[in-house]
N, C-alpha and C positions, 0 to 999 in steps of 0.2 A: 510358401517361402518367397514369390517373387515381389508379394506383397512388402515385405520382411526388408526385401536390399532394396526397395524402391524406398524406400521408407528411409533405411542407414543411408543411401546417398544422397537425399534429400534433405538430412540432418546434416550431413560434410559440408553444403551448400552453408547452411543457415548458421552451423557452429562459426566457419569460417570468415562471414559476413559478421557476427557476432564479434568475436574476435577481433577484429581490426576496428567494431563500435568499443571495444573496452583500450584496445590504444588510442584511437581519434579521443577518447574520455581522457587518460592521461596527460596524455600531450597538452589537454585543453587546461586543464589542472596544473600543471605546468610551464602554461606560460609559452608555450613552443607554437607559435602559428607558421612559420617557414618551411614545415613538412608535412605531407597526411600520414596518416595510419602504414598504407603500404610501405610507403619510403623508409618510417623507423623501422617494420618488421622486417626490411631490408636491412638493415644497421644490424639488427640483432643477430641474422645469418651472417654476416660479417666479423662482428666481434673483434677478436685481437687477431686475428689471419690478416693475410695478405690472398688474394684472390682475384681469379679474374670475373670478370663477366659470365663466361662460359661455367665457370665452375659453380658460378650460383644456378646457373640453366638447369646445367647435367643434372643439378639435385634436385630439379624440378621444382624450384622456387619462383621463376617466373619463365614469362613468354619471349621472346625477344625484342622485338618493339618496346614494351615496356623497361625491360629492362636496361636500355638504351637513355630515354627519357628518366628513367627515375634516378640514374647515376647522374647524369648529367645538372639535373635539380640537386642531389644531395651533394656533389662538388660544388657548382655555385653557392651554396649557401653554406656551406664552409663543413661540413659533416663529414666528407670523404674527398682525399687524396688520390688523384693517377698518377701510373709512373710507368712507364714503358719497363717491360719484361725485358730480363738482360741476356735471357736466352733464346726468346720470341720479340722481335720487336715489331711485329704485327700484334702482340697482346697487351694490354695493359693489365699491371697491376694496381688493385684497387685496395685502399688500407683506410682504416677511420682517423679521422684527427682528434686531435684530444678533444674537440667538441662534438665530435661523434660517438669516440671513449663515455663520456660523461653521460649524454642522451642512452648510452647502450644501459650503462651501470643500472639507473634512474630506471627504464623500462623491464631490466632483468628482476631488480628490488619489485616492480610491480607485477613482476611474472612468479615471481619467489612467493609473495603475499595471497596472488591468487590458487597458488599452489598447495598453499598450505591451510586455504576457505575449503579448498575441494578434499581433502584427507580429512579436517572436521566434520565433512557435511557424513552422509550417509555413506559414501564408496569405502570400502574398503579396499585396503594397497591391493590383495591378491585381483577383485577385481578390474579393477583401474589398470592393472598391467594385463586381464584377461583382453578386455576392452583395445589398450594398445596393440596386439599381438594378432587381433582379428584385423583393425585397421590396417595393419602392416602387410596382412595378409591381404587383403583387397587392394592394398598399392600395388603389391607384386604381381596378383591378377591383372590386375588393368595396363600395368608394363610389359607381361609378358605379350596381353593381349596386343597392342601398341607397336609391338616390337616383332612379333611371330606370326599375327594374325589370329582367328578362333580355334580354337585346339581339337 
């Protein structure tokens, strides 16, 4: 078996890397050279929320550092808005502009298409949600792990 999870988190690695080659492809196809791959998939955890920094962390979308620099590049270049929190004004909230709206729409249409290559191909939904529901479970492993220590 340990063969087994070396292996699934070997493929987390490579899917993930994959993934952000299928937006850096996008984005290329559209014309977008002002942001990499990271930075849209940062737009698309964003969405129509208003959010902070922190709240992208907690869901363990990035590291800190980066996620400091990649706001930064996507406000400079017009994609995302700050606004000081009116309850924290140590927080910023962070919201897309309507050119970060648009890039989102654009990227979810290409998340839609790839979604619906992957239900054509061989997977079937029941597996495809088996498959989600193991990953989900090795999140929660690796958080409690993270958070409690080894059990």
């Amino acid at each position: 078996m340990s063969d087994i999870y070396l292996d699934i988190t070997r493929a987390i690695e490579r899917l993930h890397r994959r993934f952000l080659d299928v937006i850096r492809h996008e984005l290329n196809r559209l014309g977008v050279d002002d942001l990499n791959s990271m930075q849209a998939l940062l737009l698309t955890n964003i969405r129509d929320q208003e959010v902070t920094a922190r709240d992208l962390m907690e869901k363990g979308y990035y590291i800190g550092s980066n996620i400091s620099y990649n706001i930064k590049q996507l406000t400079d270049a017009g994609y995302v808005e700050q606004e000081r929190s009116p309850r924290d004004k140590r927080s910023v909230l962070l919201r897309l502009t309507d050119k970060g709206l648009a890039l989102c729409t654009q990227l979810q249409e290409l998340q839609n298409s790839q979604a619906d290559a992957f239900v054509e191909g061989d997977v079937s939904e029941d597996s495809a949600v088996l498959v989600r529901d193991v990953l989900k479970r090795l999140e929660r492993q690796w958080a409690d792990y993270i958070h409690y220590g080894p059990g």
